[in-house]
C-alpha positions as CSV (number, residue, x, y, z in Angstrom):
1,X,137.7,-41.0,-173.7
2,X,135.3,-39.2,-175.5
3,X,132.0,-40.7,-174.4
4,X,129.1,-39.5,-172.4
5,X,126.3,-41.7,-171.0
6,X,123.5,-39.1,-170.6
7,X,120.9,-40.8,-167.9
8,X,117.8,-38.9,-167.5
9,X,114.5,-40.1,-166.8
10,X,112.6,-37.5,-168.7
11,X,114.1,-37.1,-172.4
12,X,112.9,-35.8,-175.2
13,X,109.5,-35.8,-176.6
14,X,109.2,-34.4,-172.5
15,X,108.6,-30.7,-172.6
16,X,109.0,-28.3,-169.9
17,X,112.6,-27.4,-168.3
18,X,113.5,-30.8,-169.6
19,X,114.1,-29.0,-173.1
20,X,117.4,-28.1,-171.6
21,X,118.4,-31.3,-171.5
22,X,117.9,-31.8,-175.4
23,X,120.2,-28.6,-175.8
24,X,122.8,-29.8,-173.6
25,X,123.1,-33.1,-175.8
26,X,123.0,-30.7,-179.1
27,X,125.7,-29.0,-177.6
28,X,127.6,-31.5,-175.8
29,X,127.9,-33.3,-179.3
30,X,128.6,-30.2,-181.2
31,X,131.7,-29.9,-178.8
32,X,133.0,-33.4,-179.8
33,X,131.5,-35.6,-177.7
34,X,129.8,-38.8,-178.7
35,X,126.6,-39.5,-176.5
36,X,123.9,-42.4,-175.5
37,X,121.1,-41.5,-173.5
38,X,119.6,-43.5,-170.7
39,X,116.1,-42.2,-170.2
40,X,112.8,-43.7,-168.9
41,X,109.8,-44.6,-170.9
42,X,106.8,-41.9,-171.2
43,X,105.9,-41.0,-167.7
44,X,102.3,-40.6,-165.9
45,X,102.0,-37.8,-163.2
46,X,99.0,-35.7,-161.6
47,X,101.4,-33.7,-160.0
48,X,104.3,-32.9,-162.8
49,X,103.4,-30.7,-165.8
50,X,104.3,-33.4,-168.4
51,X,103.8,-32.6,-171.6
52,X,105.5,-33.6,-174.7
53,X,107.5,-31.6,-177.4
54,X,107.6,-32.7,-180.5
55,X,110.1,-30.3,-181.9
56,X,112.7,-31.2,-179.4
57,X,113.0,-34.4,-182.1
58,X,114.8,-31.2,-184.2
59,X,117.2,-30.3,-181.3
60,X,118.8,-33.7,-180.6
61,X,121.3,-35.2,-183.0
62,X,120.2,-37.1,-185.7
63,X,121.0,-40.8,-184.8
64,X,120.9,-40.6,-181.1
65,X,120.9,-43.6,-179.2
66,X,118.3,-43.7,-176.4
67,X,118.2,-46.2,-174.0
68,X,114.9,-46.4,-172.7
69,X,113.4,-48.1,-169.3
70,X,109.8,-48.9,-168.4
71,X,109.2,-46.1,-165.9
72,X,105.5,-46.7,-165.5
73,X,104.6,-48.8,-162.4
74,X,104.3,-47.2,-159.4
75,X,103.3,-43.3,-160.1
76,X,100.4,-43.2,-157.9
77,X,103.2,-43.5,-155.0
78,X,105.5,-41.5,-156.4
79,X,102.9,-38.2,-156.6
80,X,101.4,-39.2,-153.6
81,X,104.8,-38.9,-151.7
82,X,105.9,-36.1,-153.8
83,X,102.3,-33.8,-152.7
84,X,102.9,-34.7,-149.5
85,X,106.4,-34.6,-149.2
86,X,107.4,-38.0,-147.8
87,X,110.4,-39.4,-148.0
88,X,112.9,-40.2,-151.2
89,X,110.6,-40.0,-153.8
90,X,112.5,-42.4,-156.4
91,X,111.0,-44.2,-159.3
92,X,112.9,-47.6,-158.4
93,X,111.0,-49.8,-161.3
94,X,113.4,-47.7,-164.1
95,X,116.7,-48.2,-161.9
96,X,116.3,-51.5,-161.8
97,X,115.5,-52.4,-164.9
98,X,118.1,-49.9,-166.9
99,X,120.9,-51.1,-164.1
100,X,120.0,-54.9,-165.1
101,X,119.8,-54.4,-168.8
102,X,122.2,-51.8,-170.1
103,X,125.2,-52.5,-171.7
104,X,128.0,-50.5,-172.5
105,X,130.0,-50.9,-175.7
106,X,132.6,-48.6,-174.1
107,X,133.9,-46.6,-171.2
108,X,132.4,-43.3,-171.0
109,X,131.4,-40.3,-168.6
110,X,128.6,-40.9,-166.6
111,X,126.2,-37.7,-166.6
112,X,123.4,-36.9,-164.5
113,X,121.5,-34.0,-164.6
114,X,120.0,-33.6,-160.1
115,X,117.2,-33.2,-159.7
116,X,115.4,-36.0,-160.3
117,X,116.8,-37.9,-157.6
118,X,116.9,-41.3,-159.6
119,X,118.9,-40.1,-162.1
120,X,121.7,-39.6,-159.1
121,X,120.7,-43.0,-158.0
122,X,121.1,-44.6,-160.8
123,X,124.0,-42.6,-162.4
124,X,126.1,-43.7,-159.6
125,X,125.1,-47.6,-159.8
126,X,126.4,-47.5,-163.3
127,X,129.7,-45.4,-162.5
128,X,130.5,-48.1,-160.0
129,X,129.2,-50.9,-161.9
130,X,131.0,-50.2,-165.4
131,X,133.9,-48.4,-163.5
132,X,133.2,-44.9,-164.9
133,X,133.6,-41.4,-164.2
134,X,130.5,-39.6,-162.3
135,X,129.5,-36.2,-163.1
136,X,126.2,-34.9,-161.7
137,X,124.8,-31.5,-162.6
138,X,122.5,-29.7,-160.4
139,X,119.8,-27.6,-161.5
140,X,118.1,-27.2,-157.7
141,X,118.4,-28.3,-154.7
142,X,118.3,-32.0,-153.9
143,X,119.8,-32.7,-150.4
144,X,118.3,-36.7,-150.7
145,X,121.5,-37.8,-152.5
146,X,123.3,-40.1,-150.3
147,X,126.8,-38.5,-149.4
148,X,128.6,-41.6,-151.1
149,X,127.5,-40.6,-154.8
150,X,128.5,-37.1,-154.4
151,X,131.8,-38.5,-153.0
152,X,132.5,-40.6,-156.2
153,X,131.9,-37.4,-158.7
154,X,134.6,-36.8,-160.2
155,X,133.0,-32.6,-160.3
156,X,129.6,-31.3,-159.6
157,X,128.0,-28.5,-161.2
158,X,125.4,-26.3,-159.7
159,X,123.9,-23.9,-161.8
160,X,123.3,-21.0,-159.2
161,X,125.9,-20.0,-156.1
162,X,123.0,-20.6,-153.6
163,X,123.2,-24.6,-155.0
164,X,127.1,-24.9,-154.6
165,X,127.4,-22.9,-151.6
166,X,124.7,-25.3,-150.6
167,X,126.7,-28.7,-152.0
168,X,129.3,-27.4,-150.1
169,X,128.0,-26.6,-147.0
170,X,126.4,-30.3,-146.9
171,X,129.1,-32.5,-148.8
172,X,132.2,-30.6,-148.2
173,X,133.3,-32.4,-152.2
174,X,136.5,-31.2,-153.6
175,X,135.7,-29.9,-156.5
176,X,132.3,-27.8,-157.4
177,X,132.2,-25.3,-160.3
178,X,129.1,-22.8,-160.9
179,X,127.9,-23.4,-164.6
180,X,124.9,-20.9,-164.6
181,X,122.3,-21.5,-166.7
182,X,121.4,-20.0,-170.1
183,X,118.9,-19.5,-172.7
184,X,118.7,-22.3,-175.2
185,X,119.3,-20.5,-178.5
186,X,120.0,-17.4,-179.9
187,X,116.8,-14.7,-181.0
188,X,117.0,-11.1,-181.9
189,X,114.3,-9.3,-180.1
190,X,113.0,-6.3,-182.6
191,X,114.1,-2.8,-181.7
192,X,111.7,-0.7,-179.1
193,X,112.0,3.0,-179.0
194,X,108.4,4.2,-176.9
195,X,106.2,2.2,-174.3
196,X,102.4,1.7,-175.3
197,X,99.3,0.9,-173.7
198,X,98.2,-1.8,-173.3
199,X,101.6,-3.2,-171.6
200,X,101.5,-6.9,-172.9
201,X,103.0,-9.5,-169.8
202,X,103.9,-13.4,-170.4
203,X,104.1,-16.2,-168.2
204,X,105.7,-19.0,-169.4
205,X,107.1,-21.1,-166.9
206,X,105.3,-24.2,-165.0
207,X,102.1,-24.3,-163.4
208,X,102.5,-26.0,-160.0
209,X,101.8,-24.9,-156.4
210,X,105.2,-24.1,-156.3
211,X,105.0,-21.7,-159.4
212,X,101.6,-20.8,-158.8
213,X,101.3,-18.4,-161.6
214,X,97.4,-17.6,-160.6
215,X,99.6,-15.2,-158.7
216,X,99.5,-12.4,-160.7
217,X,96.0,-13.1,-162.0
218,X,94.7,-12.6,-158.3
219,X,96.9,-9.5,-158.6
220,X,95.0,-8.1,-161.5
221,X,91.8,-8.4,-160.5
222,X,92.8,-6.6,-156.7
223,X,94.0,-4.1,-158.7
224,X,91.1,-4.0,-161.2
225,X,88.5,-3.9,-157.6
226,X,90.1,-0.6,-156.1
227,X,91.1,1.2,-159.8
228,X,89.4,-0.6,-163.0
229,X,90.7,1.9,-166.0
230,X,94.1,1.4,-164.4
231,X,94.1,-2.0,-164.5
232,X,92.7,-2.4,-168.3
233,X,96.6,-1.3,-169.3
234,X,97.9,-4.7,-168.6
235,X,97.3,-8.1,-170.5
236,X,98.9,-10.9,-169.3
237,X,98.7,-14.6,-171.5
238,X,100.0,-17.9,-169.6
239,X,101.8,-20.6,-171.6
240,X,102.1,-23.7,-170.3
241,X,100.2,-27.5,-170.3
242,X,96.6,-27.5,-170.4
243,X,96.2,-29.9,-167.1
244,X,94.6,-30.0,-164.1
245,X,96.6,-26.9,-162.4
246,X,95.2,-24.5,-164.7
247,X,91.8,-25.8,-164.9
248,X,91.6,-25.6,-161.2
249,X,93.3,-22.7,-159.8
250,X,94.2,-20.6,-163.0
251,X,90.6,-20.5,-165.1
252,X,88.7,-19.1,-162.3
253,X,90.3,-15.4,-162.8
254,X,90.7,-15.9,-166.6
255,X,89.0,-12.9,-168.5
256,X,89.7,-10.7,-171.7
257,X,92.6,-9.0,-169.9
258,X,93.9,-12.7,-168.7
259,X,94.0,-15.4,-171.2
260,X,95.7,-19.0,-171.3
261,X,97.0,-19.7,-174.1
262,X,97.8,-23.8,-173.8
263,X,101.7,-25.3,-174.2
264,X,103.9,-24.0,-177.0
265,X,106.8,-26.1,-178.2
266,X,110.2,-24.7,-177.3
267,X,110.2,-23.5,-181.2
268,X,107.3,-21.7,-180.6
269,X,107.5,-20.1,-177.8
270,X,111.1,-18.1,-178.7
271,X,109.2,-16.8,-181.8
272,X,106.6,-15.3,-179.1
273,X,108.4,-14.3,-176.7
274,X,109.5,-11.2,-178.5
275,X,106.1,-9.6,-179.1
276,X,106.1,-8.9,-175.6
277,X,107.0,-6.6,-172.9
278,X,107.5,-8.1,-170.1
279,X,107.7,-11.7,-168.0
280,X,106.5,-12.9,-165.1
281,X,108.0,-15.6,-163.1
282,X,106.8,-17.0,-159.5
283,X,108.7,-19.1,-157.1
284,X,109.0,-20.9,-154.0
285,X,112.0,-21.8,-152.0
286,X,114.1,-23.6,-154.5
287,X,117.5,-22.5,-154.7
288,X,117.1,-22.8,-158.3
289,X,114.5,-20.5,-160.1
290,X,113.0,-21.2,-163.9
291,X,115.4,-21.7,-166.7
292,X,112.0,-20.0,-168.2
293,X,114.4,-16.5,-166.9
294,X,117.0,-17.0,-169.0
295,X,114.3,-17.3,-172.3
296,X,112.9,-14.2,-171.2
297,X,116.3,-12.6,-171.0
298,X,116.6,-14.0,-174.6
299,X,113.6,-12.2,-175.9
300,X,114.6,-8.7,-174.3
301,X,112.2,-9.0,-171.7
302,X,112.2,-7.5,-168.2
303,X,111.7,-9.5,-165.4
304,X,108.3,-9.2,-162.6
305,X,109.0,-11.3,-160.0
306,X,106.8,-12.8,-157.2
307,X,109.5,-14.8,-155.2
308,X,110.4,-16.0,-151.8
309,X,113.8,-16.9,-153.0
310,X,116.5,-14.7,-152.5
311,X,118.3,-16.0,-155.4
312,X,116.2,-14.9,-158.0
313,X,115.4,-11.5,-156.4
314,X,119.0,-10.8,-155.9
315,X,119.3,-11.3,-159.4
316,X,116.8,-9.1,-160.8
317,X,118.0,-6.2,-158.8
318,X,121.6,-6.6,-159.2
319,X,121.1,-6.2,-163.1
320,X,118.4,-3.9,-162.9
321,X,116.4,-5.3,-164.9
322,X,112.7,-5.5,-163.5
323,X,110.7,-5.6,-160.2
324,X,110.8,-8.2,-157.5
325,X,108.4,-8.9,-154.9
326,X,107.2,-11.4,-152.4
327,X,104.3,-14.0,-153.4
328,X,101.8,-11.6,-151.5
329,X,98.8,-10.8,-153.6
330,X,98.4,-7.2,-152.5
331,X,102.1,-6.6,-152.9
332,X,102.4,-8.1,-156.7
333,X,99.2,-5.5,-157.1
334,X,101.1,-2.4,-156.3
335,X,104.1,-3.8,-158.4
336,X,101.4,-4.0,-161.4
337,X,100.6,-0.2,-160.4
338,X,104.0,0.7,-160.5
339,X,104.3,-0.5,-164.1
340,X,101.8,1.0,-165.3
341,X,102.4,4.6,-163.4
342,X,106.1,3.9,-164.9
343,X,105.7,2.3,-168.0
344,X,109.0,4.3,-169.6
345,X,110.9,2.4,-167.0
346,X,110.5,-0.5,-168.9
347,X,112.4,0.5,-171.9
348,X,115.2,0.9,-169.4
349,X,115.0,-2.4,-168.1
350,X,115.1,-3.5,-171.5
351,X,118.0,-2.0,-172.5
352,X,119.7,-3.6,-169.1
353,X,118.5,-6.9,-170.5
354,X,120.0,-6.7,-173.5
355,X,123.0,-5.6,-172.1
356,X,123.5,-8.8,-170.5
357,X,122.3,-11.4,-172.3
358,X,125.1,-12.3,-173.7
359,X,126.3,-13.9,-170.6
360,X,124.3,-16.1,-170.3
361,X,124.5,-18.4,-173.8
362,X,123.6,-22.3,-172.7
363,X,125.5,-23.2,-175.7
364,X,128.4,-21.2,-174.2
365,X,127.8,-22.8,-170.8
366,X,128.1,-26.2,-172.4
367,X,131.1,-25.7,-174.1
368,X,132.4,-24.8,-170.2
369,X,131.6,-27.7,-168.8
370,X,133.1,-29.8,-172.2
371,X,136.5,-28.4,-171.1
372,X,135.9,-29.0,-167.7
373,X,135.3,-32.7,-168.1
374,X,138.0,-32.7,-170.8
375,X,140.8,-31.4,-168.0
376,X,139.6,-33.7,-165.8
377,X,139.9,-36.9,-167.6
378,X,143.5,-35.9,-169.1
379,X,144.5,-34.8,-165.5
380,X,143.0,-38.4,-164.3
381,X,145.0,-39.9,-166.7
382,X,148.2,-38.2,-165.9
């Protein structure tokens, strides 16, 4: 068996982290595999950051076969109960019709990437319909999925320990192997011997009140209040899609110093990455914490982190590669000081970063879990 039925709801043209999920197919197939994808139809959110990539077509193999689902009618409910954090938030109108209309020339793996918590859903319906093997991936926490699909995995993945210590702790499953993340494909960031004024920072990742990447903009402007020349030695620009989170809570502090620079395409944005010297990243209480990281890793580029997530911060400091904080405005302030007071200590960082990169290839992570599922099958067979 050589077959992978891919099911997620967001596919490519979707942007944001969903770009992984183009690589993992790219790489999936590189390793020998032959894949369909099950996805939904363009979605409508408020609340997501949806915006589409064009140059993800690039990424994907030529001659894919999507399998695409209306996914439209009920979004109001879904972003309603997402903002406010009611119940299982699951877009049932895809399920149903993908579970009613797909057909499967052959047996294959059935793969879902968690969250979204439809995918699970609907992953597991078509393992037990077509009487396939389930394989669900977790990139964050998602502790909605009913115990019996986790049960009928045949292995889970979690990207982070804090996720399969978590899967653990709540499933108990048999078998759950830690497939970190990675950064998507390979750059060279140029060689830096001295640290200049004006230090140029990046933020990539996704605008939402999870992220909240105004953040660091608040964090500027305390700092520019109490000591103005300091604070002209930092520029920060923020990436990311030009909807209603930045137009409300990010313009507000824009100035010369902070700038929003709209959504680059994947492409893009690892040709950018490079010309700077260092990212920012914000985060909540997911377990998870941006696959953004790993593209800044890529790039060369130490990490400033405003976090209330142990994960991430335990990660920064164990590699020595940046400054983490909490999401405290007057905090992140004197961790912009600090920089700026310290700026050599970023070409130390630096050199930490590149240091470990390596380790953290998604291609290589991908060719893990190939072998993984390979064993697995040929021991299911035996």
């Amino acid at each position: 068996m050589n077959k992978i039925y891919f099911i997620s709801c967001f596919f490519v043209p979707m942007g944001r982290s969903e770009s992984n999920r183009a690589f993992m197919v790219k790489y999936l197939e590189e390793d020998g595999w032959d894949l369909e994808v099950v996805a939904g139809e363009n979605y409508k959110s408020l609340i997501l950051n949806f915006q589409e990539d064009q140059s993800l077509w690039e990424v994907i193999p030529k001659g894919l076969k999507i399998h695409r689902f209306n996914g439209r009618p009920g979004w109001m409910t879904y972003d309603l109960k997402r903002l406010l954090n009611i119940g299982n938030n699951i877009r049932w109108h895809w399920i149903h019709e993908a579970e009613r209309n797909l057909q499967l020339a052959e047996k294959g793996v059935i793969f879902a990437i968690v969250p979204q918590l439809d995918d699970a859903v609907l992953a597991y319906r078509l393992a037990c319909k077509f009487d396939c093997p389930l394989v669900l991936y977790y990139v964050d926490e998602e502790k909605d999925v009913a115990k019996e699909i986790v049960d009928r995995a045949e292995v889970l993945f979690g990207v982070t320990q804090h996720i399969t210590k978590s899967l653990a702790a709540q499933y108990g499953h048999k078998d759950i192997r830690l497939s970190e993340n990675g950064y998507l494909q390979e750059i060279s960031p140029p060689e830096k011997d001295s640290q200049a004024f004006p230090l140029r920072l990046v933020y990539a990742g996704s605008m939402t009140f999870r992220t909240r990447p105004e953040i660091f903009a608040q964090a500027w402007h305390l700092l520019f209040n109490k000591e103005p020349g300091l604070a002209q030695n930092i520029e920060i620009d923020f990436y990311g899609p030009p909807n209603y989170y930045p137009s409300l809570f990010l313009k507000k502090w824009l100035n010369n110093n902070l700038r929003f620079k709209g959504f680059l395409p994947v492409s893009q944005l690892m040709q950018t990455l490079p010309g700077y010297d260092m990212a920012l990243t914000s985060v909540h209480t997911d377990i998870s914490f941006s696959s953004k990281t790993y593209q800044y890793l890529n790039a060369g580029l130490p990490l400033l982190v405003s976090a209330k997530h142990p994960g991430l911060k335990e990660f920064v400091d164990e590699h020595q590669i940046g400054l983490a904080t909490s999401r405290d405005v007057k905090e992140v302030a004197q961790k912009l000081k600090q920089l700026i007071e310290g700026k050599e200590q970023i070409l130390k960082w630096r050199r930490k970063v590149l240091g470990i990169k390596s380790r953290f290839s998604f291609r290589e992570r991908v060719r893990e879990i190939s072998r993984t599922l390979k064993e697995r099958l040929n021991n299911s067979k035996g």
